[in-house]
Every structure is written in structure tokens, then in C-alpha cells.
mmCIF file of the N, C-alpha and C atoms, coordinates in Angstrom:
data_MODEL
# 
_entry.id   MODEL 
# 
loop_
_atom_site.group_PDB 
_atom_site.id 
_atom_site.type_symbol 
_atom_site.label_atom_id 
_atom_site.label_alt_id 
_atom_site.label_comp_id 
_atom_site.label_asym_id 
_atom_site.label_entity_id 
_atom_site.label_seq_id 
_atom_site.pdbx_PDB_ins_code 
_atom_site.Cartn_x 
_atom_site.Cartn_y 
_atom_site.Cartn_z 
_atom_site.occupancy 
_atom_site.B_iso_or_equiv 
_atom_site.pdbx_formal_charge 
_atom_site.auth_seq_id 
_atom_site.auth_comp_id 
_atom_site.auth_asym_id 
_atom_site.auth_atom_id 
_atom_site.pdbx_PDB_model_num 
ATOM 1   N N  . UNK A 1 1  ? 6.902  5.410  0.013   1.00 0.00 ? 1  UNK A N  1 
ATOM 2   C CA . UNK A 1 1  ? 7.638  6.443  0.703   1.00 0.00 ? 1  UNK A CA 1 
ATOM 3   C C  . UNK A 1 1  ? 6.680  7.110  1.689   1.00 0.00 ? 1  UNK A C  1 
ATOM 4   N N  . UNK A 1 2  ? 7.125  7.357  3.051   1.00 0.00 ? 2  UNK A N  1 
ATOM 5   C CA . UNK A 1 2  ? 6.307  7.743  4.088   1.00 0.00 ? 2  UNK A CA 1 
ATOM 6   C C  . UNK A 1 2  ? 6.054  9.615  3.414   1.00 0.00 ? 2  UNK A C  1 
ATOM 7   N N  . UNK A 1 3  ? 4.664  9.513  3.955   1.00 0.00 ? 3  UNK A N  1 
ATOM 8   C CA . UNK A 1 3  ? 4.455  10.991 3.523   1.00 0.00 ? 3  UNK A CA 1 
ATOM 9   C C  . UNK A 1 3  ? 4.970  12.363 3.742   1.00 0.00 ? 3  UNK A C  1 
ATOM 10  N N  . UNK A 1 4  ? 6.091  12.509 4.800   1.00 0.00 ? 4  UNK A N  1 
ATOM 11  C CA . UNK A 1 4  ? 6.925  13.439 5.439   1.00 0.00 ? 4  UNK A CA 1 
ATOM 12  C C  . UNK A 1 4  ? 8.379  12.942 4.555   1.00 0.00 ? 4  UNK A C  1 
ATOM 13  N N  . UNK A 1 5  ? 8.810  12.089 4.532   1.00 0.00 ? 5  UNK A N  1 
ATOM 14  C CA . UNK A 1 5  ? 9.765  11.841 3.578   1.00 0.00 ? 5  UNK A CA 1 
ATOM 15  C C  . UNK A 1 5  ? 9.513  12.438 2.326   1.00 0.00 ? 5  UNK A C  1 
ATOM 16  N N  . UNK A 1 6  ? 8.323  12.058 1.363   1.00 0.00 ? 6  UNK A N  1 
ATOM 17  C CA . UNK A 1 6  ? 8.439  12.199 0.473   1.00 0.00 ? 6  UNK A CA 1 
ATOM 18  C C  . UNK A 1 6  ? 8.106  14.001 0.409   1.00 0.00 ? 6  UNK A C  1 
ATOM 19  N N  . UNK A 1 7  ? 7.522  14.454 0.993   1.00 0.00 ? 7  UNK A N  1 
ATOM 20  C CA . UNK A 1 7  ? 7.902  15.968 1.036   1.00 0.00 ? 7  UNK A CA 1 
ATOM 21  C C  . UNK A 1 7  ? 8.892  16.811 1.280   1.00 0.00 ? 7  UNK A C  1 
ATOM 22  N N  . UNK A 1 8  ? 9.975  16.145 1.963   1.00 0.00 ? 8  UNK A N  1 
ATOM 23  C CA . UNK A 1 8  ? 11.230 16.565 1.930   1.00 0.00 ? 8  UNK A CA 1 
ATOM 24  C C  . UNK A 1 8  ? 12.304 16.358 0.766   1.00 0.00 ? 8  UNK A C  1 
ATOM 25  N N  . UNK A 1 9  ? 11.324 15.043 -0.297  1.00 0.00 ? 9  UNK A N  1 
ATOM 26  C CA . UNK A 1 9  ? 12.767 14.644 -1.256  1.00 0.00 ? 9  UNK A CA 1 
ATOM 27  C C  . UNK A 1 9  ? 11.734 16.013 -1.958  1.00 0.00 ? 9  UNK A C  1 
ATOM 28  N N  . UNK A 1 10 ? 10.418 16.361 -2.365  1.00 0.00 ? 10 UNK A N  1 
ATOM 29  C CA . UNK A 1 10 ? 9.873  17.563 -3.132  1.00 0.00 ? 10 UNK A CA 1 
ATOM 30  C C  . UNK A 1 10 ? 10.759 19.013 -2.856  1.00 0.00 ? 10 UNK A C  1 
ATOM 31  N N  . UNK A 1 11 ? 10.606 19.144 -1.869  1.00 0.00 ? 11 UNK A N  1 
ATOM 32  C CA . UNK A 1 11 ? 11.524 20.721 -1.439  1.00 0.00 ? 11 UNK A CA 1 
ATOM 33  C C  . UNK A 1 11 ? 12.794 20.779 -1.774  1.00 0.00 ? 11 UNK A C  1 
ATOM 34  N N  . UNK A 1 12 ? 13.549 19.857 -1.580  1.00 0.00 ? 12 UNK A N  1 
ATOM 35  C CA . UNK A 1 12 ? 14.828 19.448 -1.374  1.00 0.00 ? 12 UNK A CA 1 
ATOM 36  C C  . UNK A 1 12 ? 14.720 19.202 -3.527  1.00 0.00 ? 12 UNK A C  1 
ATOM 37  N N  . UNK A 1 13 ? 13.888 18.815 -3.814  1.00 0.00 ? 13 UNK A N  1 
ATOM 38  C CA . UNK A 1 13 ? 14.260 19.242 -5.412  1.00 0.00 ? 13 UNK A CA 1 
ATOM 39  C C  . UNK A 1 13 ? 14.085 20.703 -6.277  1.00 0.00 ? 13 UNK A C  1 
ATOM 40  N N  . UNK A 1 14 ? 13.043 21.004 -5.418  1.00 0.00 ? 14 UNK A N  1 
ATOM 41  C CA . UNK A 1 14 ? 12.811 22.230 -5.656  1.00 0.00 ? 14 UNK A CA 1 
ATOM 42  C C  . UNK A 1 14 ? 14.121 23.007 -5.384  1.00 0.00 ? 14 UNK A C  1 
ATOM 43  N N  . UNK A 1 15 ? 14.479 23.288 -4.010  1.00 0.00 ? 15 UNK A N  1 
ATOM 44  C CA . UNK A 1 15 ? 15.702 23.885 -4.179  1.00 0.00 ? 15 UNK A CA 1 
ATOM 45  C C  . UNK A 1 15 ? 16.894 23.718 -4.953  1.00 0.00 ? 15 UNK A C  1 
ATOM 46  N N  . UNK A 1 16 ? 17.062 22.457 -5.307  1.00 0.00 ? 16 UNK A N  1 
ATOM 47  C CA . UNK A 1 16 ? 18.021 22.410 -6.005  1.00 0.00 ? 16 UNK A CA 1 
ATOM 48  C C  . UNK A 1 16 ? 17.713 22.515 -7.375  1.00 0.00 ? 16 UNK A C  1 
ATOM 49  N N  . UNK A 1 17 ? 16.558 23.103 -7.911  1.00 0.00 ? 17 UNK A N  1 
ATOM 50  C CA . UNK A 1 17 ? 16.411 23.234 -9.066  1.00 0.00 ? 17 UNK A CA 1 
ATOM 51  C C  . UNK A 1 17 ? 16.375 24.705 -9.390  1.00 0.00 ? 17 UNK A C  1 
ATOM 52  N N  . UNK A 1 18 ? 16.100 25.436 -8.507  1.00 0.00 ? 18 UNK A N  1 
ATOM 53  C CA . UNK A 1 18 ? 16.481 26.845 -7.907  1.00 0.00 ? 18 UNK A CA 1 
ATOM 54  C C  . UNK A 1 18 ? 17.918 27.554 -7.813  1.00 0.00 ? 18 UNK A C  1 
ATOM 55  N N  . UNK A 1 19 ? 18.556 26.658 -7.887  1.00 0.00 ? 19 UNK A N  1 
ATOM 56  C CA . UNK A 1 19 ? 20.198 26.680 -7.626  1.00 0.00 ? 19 UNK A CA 1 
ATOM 57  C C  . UNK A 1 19 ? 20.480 26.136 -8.952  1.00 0.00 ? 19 UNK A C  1 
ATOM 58  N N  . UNK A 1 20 ? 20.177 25.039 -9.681  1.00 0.00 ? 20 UNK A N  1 
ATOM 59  C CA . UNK A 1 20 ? 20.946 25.094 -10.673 1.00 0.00 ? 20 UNK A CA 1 
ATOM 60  C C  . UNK A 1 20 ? 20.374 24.808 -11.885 1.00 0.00 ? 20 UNK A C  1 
ATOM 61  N N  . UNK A 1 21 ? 19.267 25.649 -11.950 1.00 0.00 ? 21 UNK A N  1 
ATOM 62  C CA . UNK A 1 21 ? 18.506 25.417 -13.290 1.00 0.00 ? 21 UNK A CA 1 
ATOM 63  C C  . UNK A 1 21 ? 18.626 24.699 -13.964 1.00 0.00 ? 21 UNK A C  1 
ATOM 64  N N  . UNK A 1 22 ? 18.511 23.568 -14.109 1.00 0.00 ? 22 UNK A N  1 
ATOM 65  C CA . UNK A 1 22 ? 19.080 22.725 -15.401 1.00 0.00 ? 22 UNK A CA 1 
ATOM 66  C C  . UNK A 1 22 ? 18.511 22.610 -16.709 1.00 0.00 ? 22 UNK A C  1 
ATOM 67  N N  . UNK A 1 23 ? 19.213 22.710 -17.710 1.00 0.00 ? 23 UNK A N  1 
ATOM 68  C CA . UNK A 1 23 ? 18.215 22.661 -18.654 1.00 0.00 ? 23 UNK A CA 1 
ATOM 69  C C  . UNK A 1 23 ? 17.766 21.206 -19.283 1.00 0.00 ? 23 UNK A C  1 
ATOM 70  N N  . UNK A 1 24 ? 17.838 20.468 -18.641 1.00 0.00 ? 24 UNK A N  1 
ATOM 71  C CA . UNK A 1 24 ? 16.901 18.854 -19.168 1.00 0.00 ? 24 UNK A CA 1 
ATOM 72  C C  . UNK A 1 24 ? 16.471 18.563 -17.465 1.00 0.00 ? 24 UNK A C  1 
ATOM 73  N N  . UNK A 1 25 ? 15.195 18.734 -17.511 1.00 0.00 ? 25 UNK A N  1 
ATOM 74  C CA . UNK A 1 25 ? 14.655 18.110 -16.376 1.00 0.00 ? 25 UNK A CA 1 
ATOM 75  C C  . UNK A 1 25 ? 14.623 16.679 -16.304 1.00 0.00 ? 25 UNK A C  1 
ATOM 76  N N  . UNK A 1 26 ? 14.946 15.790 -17.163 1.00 0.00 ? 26 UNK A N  1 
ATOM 77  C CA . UNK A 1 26 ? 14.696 14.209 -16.896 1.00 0.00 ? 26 UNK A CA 1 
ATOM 78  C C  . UNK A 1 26 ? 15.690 13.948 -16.307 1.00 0.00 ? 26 UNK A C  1 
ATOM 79  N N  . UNK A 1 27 ? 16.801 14.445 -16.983 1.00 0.00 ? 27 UNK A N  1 
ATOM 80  C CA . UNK A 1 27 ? 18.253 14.062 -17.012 1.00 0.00 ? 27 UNK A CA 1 
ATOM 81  C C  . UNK A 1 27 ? 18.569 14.485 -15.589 1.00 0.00 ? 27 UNK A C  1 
ATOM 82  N N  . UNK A 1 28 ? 18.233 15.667 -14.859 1.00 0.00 ? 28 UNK A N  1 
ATOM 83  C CA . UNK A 1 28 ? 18.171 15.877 -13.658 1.00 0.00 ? 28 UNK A CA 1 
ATOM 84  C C  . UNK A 1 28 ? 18.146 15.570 -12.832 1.00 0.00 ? 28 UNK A C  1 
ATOM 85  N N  . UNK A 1 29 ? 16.417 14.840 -12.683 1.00 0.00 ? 29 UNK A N  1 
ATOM 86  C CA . UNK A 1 29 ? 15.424 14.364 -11.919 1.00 0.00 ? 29 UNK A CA 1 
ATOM 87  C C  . UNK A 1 29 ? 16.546 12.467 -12.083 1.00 0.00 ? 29 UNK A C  1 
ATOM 88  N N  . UNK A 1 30 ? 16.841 12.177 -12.991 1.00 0.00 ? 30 UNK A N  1 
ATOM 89  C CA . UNK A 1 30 ? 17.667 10.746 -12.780 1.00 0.00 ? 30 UNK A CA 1 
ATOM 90  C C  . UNK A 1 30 ? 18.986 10.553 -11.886 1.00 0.00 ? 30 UNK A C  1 
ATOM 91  N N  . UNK A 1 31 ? 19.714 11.931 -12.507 1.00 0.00 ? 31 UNK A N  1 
ATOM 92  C CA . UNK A 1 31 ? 20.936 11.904 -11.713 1.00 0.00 ? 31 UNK A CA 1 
ATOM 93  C C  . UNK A 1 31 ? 20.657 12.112 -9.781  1.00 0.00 ? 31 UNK A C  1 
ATOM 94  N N  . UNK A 1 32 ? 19.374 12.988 -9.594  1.00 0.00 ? 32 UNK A N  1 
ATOM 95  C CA . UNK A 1 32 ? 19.166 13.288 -8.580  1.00 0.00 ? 32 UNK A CA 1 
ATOM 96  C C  . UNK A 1 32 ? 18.795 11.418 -7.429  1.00 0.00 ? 32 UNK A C  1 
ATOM 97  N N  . UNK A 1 33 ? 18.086 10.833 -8.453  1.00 0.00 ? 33 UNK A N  1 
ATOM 98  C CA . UNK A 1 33 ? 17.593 9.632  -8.001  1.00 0.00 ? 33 UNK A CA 1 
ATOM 99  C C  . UNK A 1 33 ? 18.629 8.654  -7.852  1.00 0.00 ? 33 UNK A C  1 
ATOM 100 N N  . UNK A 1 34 ? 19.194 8.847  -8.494  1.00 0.00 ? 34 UNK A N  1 
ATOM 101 C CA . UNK A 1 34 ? 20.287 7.874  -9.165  1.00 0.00 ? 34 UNK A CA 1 
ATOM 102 C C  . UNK A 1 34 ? 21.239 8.114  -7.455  1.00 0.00 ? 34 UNK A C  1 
ATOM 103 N N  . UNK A 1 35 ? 21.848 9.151  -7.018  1.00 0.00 ? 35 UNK A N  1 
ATOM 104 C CA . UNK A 1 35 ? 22.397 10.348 -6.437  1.00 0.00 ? 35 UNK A CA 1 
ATOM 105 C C  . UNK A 1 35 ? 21.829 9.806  -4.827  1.00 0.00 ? 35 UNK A C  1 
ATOM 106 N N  . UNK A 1 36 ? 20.837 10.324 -4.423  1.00 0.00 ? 36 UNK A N  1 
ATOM 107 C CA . UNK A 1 36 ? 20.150 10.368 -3.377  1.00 0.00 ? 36 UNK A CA 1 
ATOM 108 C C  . UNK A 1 36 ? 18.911 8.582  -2.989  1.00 0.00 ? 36 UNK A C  1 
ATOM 109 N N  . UNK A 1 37 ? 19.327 8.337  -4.438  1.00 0.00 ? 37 UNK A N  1 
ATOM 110 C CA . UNK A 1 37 ? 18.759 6.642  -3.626  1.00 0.00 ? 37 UNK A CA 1 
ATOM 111 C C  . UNK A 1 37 ? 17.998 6.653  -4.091  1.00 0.00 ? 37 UNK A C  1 
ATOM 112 N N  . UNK A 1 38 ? 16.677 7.185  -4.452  1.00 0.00 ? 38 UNK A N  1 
ATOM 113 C CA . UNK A 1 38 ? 15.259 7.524  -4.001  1.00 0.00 ? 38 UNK A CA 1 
ATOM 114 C C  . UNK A 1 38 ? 14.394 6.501  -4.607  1.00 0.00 ? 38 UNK A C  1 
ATOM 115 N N  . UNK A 1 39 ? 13.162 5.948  -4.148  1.00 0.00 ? 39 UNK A N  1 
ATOM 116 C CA . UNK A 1 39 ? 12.724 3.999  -4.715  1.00 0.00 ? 39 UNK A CA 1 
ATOM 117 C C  . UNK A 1 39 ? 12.209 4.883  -5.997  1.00 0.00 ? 39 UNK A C  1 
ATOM 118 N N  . UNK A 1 40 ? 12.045 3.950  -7.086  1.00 0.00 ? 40 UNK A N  1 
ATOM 119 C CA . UNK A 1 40 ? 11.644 4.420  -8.255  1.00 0.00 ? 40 UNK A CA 1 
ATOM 120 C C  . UNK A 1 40 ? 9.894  4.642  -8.089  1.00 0.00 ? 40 UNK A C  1 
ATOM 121 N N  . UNK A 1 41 ? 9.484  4.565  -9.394  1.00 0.00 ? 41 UNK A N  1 
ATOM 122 C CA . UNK A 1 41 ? 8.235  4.968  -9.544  1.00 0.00 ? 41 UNK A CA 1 
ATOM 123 C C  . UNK A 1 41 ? 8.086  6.462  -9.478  1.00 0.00 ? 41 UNK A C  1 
ATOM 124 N N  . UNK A 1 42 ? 8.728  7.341  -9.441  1.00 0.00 ? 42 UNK A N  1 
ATOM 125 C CA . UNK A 1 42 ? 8.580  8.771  -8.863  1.00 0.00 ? 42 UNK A CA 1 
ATOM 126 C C  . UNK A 1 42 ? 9.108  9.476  -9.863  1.00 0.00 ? 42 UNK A C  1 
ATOM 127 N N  . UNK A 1 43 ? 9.579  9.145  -10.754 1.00 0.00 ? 43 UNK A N  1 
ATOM 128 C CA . UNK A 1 43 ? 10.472 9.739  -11.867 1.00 0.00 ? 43 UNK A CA 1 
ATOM 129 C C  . UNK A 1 43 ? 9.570  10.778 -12.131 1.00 0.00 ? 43 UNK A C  1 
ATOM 130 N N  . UNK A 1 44 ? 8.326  10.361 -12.993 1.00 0.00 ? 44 UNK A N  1 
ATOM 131 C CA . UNK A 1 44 ? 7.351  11.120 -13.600 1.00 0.00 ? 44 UNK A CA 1 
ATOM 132 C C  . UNK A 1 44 ? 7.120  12.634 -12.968 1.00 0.00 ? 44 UNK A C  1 
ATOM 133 N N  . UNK A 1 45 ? 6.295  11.822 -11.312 1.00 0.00 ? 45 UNK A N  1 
ATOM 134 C CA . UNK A 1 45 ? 6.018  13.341 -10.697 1.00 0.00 ? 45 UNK A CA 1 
ATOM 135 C C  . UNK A 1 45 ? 6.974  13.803 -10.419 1.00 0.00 ? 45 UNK A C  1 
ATOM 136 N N  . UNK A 1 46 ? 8.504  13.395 -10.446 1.00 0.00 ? 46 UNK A N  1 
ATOM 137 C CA . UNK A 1 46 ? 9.257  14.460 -9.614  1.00 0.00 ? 46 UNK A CA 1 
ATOM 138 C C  . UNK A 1 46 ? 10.122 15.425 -11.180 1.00 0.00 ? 46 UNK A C  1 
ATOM 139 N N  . UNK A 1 47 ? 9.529  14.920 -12.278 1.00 0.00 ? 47 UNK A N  1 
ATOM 140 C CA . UNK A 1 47 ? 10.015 15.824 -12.950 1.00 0.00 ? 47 UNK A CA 1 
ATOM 141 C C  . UNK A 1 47 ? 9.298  16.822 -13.846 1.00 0.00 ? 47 UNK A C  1 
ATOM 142 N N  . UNK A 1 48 ? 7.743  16.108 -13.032 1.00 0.00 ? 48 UNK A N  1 
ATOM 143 C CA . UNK A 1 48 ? 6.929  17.214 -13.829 1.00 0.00 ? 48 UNK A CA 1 
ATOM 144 C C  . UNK A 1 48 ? 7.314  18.414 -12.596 1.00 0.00 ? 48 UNK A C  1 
ATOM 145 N N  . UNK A 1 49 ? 7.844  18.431 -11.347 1.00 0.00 ? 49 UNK A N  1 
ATOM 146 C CA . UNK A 1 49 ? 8.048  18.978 -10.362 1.00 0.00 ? 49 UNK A CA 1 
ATOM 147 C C  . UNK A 1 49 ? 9.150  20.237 -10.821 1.00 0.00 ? 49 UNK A C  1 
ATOM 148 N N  . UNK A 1 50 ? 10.117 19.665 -11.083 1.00 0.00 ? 50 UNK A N  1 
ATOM 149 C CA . UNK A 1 50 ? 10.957 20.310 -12.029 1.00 0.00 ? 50 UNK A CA 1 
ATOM 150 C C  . UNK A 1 50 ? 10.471 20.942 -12.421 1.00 0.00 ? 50 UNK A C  1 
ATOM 151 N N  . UNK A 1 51 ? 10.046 20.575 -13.752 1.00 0.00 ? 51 UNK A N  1 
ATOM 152 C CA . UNK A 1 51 ? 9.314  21.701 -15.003 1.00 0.00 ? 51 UNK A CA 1 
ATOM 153 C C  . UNK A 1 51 ? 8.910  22.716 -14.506 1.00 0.00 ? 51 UNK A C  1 
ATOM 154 N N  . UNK A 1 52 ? 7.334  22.445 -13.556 1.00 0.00 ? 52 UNK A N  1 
ATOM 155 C CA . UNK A 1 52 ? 6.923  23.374 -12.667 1.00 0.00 ? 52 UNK A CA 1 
ATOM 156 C C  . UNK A 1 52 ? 7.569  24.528 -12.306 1.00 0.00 ? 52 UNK A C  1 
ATOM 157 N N  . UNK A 1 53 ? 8.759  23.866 -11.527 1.00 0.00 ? 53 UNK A N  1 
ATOM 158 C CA . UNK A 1 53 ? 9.504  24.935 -10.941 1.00 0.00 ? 53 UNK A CA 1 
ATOM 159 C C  . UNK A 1 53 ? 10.221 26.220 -11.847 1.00 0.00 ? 53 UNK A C  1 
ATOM 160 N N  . UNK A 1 54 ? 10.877 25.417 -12.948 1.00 0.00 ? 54 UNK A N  1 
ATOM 161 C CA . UNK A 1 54 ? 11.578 25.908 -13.319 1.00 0.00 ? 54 UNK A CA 1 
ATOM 162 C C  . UNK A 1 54 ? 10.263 27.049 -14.617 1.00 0.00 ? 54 UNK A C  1 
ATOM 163 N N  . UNK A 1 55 ? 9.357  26.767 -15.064 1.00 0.00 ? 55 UNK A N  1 
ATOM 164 C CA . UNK A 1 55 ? 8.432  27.622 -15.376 1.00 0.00 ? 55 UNK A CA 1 
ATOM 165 C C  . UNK A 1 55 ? 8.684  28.787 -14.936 1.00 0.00 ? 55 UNK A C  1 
ATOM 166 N N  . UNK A 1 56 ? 7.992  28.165 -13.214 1.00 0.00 ? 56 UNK A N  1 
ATOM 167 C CA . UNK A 1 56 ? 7.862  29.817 -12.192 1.00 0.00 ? 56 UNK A CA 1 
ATOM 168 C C  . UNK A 1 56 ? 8.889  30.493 -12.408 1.00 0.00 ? 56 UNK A C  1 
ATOM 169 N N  . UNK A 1 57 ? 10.280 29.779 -12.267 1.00 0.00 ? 57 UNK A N  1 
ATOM 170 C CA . UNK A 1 57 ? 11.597 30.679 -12.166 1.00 0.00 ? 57 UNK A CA 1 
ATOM 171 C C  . UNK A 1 57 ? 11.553 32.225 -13.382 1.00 0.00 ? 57 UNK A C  1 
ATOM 172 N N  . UNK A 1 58 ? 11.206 31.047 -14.532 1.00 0.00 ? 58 UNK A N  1 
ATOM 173 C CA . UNK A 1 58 ? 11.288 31.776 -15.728 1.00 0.00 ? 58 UNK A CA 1 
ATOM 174 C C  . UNK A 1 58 ? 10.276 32.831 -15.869 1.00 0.00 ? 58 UNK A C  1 
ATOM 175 N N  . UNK A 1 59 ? 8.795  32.706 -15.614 1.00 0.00 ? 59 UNK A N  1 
ATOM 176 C CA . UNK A 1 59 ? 8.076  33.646 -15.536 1.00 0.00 ? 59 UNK A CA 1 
ATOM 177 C C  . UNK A 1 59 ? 7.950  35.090 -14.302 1.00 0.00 ? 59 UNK A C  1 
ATOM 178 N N  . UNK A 1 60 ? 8.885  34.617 -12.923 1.00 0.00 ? 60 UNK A N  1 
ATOM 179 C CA . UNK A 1 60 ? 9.384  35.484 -12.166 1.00 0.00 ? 60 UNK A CA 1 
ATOM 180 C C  . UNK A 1 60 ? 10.637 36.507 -13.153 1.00 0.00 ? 60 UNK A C  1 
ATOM 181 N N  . UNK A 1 61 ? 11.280 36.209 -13.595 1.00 0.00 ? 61 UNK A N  1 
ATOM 182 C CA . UNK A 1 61 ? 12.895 36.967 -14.201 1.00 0.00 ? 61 UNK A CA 1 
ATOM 183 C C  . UNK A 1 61 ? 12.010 37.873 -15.344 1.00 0.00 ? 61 UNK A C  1 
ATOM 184 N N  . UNK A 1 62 ? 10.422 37.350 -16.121 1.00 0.00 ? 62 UNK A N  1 
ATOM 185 C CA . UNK A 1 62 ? 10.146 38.116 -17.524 1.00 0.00 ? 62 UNK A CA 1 
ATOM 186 C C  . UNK A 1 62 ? 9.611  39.622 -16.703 1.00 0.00 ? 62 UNK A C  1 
# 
């Protein structure tokens, strides 16, 4: 994945993980792939990406 691509599928998860919190990040991060095409191999980082996010969310609201 070209390196400007693949920073747009990052943001573009981020936001949508921002919007709809999910509570199983795998399950997410698959439907999202599954969804939007995206070549495999990426599962991993894009759902430790998730997690990440959704951390911050949680430690912003305490």
C-alpha cells in the first residue's frame, strides 16, 4: 500500500472509531476490511490502531 494511501485508510479508521466506538476491535477492524477492500496483512496494526484509539477516547471522558 502506497504510503499516502495507507495514511488515509489510518485516519479514516480512527474516525470511524470515534463515531462508533465499538466494543470488539477485531470484529471491527474485519468488517471495515472486509467493507472498504483493504489488501490484507494489516489486520494486526490496524487494530492495535483501534485499541489505541479507543483507550484515548476512554481516558479523555475519566
Amino acid at each position: 500500500m502506497a504510503k499516502r494511501s495507507h495514511n488515509e485508510v489510518k485516519e479514516s479508521l480512527k474516525e470511524l472509531t470515534r463515531i462508533f466506538q465499538p466494543k470488539d476491535p477485531r470484529k471491527f477492524v474485519k468488517q471495515y476490511i472486509r467493507k472498504y477492500r483493504i489488501m490484507g496483512g494489516y489486520e494486526d496494526e490496524l487494530t492495535m490502531l483501534v485499541e489505541n484509539e479507543m483507550g484515548r477516547l476512554r481516558s479523555s471522558v475519566s
